[in-house]
C-alpha positions in Angstrom: 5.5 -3.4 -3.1 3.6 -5.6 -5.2 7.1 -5.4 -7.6 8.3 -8.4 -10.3 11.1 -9.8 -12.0 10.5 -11.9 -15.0 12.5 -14.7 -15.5 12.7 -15.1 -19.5 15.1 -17.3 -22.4 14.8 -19.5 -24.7 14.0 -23.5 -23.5 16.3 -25.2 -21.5 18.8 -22.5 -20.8 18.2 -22.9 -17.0 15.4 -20.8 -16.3 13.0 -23.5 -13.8 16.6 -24.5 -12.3 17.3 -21.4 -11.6 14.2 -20.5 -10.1 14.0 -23.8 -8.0 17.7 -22.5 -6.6 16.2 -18.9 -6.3 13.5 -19.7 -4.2 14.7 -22.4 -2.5 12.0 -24.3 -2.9 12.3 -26.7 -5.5 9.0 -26.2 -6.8 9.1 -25.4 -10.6 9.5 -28.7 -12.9 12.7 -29.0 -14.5 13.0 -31.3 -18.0 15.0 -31.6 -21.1 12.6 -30.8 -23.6 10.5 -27.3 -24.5 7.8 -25.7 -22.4 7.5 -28.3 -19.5 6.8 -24.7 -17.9 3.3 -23.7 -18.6 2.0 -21.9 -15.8 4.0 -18.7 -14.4 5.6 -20.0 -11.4 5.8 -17.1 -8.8 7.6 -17.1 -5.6 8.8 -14.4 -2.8 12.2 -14.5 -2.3 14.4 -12.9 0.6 16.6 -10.0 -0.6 20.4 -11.1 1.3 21.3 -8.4 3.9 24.0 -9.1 6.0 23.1 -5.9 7.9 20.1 -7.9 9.7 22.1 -10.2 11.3 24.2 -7.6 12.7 21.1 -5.8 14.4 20.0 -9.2 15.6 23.3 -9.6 17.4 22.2 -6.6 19.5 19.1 -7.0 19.7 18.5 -10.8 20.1 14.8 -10.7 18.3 12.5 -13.8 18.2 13.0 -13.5 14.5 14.1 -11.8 11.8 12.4 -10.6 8.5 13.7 -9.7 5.2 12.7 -7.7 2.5 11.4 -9.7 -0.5 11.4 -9.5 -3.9 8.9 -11.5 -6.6 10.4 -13.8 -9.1 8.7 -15.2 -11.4 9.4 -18.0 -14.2 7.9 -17.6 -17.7 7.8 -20.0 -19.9 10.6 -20.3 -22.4 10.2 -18.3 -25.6 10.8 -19.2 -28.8 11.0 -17.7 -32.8 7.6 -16.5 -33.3 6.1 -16.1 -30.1 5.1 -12.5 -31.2 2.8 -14.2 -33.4 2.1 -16.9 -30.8 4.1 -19.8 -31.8 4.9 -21.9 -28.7 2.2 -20.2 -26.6 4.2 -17.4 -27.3 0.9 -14.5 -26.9 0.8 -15.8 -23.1 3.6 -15.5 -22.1 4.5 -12.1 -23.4 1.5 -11.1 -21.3 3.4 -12.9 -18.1 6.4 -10.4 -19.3 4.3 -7.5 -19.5 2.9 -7.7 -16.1 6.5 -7.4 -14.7 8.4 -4.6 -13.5 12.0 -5.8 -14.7 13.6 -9.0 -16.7 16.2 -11.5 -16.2 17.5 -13.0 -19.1 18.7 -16.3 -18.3 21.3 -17.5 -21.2 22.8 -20.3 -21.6 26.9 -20.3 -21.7 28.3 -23.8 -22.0 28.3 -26.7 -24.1 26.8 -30.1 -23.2 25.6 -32.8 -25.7 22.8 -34.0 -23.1 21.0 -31.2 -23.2 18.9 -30.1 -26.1 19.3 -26.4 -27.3 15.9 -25.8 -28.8 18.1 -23.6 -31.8 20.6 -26.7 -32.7 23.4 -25.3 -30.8 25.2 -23.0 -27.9 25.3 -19.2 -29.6 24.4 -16.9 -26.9 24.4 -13.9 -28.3 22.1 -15.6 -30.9 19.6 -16.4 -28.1 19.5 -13.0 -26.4 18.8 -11.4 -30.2 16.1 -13.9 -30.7 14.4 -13.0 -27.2 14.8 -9.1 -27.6 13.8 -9.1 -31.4 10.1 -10.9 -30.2 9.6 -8.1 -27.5 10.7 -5.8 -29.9 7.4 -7.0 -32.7 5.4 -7.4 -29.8 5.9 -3.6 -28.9 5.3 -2.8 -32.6 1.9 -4.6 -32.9 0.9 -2.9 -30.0 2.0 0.5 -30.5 0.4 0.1 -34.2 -2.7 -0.4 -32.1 -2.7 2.5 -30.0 -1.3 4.6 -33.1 -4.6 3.6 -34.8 -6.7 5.3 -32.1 -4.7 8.3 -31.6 -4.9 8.9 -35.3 -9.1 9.1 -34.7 -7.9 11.1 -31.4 -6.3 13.4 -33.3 -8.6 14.5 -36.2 -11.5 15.0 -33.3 -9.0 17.5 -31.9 -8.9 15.6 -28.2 -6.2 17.6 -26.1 -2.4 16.1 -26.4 -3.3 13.3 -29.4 -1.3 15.4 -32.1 1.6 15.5 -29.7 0.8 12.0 -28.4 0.4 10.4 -32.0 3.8 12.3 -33.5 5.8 10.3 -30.4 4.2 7.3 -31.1 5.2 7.4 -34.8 8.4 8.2 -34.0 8.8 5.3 -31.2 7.6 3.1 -34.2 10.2 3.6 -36.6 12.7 3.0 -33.7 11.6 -0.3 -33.1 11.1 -1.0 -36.6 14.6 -0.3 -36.9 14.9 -3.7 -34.7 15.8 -0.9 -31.7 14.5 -1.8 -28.0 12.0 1.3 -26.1 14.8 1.6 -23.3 17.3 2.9 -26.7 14.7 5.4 -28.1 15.4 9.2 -27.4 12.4 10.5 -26.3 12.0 7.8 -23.6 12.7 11.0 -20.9 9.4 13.1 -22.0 6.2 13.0 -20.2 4.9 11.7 -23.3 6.9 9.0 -23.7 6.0 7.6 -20.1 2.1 8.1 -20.0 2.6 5.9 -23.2 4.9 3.5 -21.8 2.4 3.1 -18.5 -0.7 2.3 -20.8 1.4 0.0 -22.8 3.8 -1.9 -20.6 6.6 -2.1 -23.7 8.1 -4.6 -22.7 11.7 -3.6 -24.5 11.7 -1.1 -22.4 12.1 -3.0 -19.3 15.4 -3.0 -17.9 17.3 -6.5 -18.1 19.8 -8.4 -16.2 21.4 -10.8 -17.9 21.9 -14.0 -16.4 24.6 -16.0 -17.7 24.6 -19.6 -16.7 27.9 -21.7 -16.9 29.0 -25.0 -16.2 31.0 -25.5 -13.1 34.5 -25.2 -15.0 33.3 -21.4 -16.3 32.6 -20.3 -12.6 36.0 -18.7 -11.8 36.6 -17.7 -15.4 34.8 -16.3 -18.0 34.3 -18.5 -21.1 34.4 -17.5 -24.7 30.7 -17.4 -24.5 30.2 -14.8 -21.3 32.8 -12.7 -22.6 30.7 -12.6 -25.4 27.7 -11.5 -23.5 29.6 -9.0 -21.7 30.7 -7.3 -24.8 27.3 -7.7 -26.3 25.5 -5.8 -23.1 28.0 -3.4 -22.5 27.0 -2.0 -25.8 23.4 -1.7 -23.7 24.2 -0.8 -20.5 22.6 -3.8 -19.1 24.0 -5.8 -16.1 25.7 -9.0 -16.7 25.7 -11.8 -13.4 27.3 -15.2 -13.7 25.8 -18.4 -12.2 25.7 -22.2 -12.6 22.1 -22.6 -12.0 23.5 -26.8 -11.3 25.5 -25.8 -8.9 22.9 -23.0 -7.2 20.9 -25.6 -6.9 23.1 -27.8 -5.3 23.6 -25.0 -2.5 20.0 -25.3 -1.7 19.8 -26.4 1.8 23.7 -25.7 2.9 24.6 -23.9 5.7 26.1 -21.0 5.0 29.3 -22.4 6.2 29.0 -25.2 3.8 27.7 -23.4 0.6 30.9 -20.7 1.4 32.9 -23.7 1.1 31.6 -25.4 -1.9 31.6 -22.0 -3.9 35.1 -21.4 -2.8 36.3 -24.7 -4.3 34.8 -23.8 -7.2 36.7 -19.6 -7.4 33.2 -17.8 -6.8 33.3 -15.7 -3.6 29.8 -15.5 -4.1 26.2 -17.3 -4.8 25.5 -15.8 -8.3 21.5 -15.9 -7.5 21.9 -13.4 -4.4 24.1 -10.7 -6.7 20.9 -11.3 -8.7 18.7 -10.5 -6.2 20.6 -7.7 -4.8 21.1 -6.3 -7.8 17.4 -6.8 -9.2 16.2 -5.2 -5.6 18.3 -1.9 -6.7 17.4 -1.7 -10.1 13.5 -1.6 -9.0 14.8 1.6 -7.1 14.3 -0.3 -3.9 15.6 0.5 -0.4 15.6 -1.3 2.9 14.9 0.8 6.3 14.9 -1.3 9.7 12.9 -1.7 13.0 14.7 -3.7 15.8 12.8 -4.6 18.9 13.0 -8.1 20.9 10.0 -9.1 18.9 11.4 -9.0 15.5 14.6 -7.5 13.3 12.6 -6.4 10.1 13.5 -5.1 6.6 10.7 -2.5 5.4 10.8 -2.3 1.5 10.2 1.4 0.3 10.9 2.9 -2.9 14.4 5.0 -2.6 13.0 9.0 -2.7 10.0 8.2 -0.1 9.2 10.5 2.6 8.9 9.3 6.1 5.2 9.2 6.7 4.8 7.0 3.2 7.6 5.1 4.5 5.9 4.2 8.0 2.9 3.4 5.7 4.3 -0.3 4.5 4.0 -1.0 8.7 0.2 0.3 8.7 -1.6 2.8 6.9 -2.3 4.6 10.6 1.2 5.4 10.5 1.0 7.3 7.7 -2.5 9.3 8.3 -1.9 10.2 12.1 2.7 10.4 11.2 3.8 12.9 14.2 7.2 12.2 14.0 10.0 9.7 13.6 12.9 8.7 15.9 15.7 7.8 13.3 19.4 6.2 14.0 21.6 5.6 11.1 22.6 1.4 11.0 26.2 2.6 11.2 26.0 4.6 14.1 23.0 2.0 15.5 26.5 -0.8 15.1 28.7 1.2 16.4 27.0 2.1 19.5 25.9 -1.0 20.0 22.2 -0.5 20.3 19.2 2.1 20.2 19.8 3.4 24.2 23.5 3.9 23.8 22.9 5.5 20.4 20.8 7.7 22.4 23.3 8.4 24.7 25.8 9.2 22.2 23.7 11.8 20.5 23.1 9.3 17.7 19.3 9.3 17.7 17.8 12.1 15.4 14.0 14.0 15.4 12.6 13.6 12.1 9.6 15.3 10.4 7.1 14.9 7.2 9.7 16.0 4.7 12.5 13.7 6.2 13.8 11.4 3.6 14.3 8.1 4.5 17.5 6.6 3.7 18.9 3.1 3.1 19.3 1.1 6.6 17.8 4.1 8.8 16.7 2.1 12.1 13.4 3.9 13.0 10.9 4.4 15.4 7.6 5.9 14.4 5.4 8.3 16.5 1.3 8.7 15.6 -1.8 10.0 16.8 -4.4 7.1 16.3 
């Protein structure tokens, strides 16, 4: 789908741990000390759906295939990196490039570990990230205003309309305001604008809050304070202890179950992030099951079924004839695709058919 997250925060908050845990793959360097992250790290990371392993149970593939999701890990940002300090001009380019943001914070207090702003004050940190997206919008937005203004004196179609949005988008952010809080973020205006320019305040954000292992099956003075801070947002707010994720990496799933229930979480923290990032990008997950393979097909929620059979080949989509659709409930409950059939389960669909969330299909095409 060709869709990103951005991992993002100040230095040593977490961020390379947590994507070393994410991907499991512990492939992004780790150290106590600013920007040992200089490159983008990206990986592909398997979106948790307990609803595959159920087909495979009926099915028996040779293998089963997830949906996936892109993570990447930024570099961490720091005071000024609007204005470039700490390579800051790069990597709010890496940010721009992605679809989404999580905000990796740190929540706990530990004397060994160097907290590039002197000390632990999360909501601090999340201020300091959001206001350098924030002057990063402004100085492009100032840019684009510049050439609407010549736009609009030659009379070219839309730049009045284009340029009185813009001004008024500018004195929002000037107002220390983020893109996704402006008004007029709904009008047609507003989004041709926000595809040219990538605002990167108006991404949404999950916040990640990272703990120490005593915080896990509490919140701590400091995620409360994050809570409270992005309820006033609307943002999502996801505990982990990036240590501890990290830790899980290479557990069964017997053994990671038990370790996090020692510890009061009933779940990994990274795969409510993933689940919950896979959602936010409007993502949905339909299904093929055949002896060959269980697979997860990634569309965007709203598609129709010949753009959906178009992730499997683009054939599907030019020469779509129809598609053979059971629901994954009634798929379960009837214990496979013949006896769904029997049952009455099985349903004829056409172009305008919307796929929905775990619809096990077939697909019929003329070549």
């Amino acid at each position: 789908m060709g869709l990103s997250v951005g991992i993002v925060g100040l230095p040593n908050v977490g961020k390379s741990t947590t994507f070393n845990a994410l991907t499991k793959a512990q492939n992004a360097e780790s150290a106590n000390y600013p920007f040992c992250t200089i490159e983008p790290n990206k990986a592909i990371v398997p979106v948790p759906d307990k609803r595959l392993g159920e087909l495979a149970k009926i099915v028996a593939p040779n293998k089963i295939q997830y949906s996936t999701i892109e993570f990447v890990d930024i570099a961490g940002l720091v005071k000024g990196a609007s204005k470039g300090e700490g390579l800051g001009n790069k990597f709010l380019s890496n940010i721009r490039e992605a679809e989404m943001i999580l905000h990796i914070v740190r929540c706990f207090d530990d004397e060994n570990i160097t907290h590039v702003e002197g000390g632990v004050d999360p909501v601090r940190d999340i201020e300091i990230i959001n206001t350098e997206l924030i002057l990063a919008d402004i100085e492009q937005l100032n840019k684009k205003i510049e050439r609407l203004g010549r736009e609009a004196k030659a009379n070219a179609k839309g730049a009045k309309e284009s340029l009185e949005l813009a001004n008024a988008l500018l004195s929002h952010l000037n107002e220390s305001k983020s893109a996704s809080s402006f008004e007029g973020k709904d009008s047609e205006i507003y989004k041709a604008l926000n595809k040219e320019l990538r605002l990167l305040s108006a991404k949404d954000v999950i916040y990640g809050v990272n703990v120490d292992e005593d915080g896990i099956a509490e919140d701590n003075a400091y995620v409360k304070a994050v809570r409270e801070y992005a309820a006033a947002s609307n943002h999502e707010v996801i505990k982990l202890c990036a240590k501890i994720e990290e830790e899980l990496v290479g557990l069964s799933d017997e053994e990671a179950h038990e370790l996090l229930s020692s510890l009061g979480a009933d779940e990994s923290g990274l795969e409510k992030i993933i689940r919950t990032s896979f959602s936010k990008l409007n993502l949905i997950s339909y299904f093929t099951a055949g002896v060959v393979e269980v697979r997860a097909w990634t569309i965007t929620s709203g598609w129709k079924a010949p753009k959906a059979a178009s992730v499997i080949h683009n054939d599907f989509e030019r020469g779509f004839i129809r598609a053979e659709v059971i629901s994954y409930d009634d798929y379960i409950s009837c214990g496979g695709e013949n006896a769904a059939k029997e049952a009455g389960k099985m349903r004829l669909e056409g172009k305008e058919y919307v796929v929905q969330d775990g619809d096990v299909m077939h697909f019929r095409f003329n070549v």
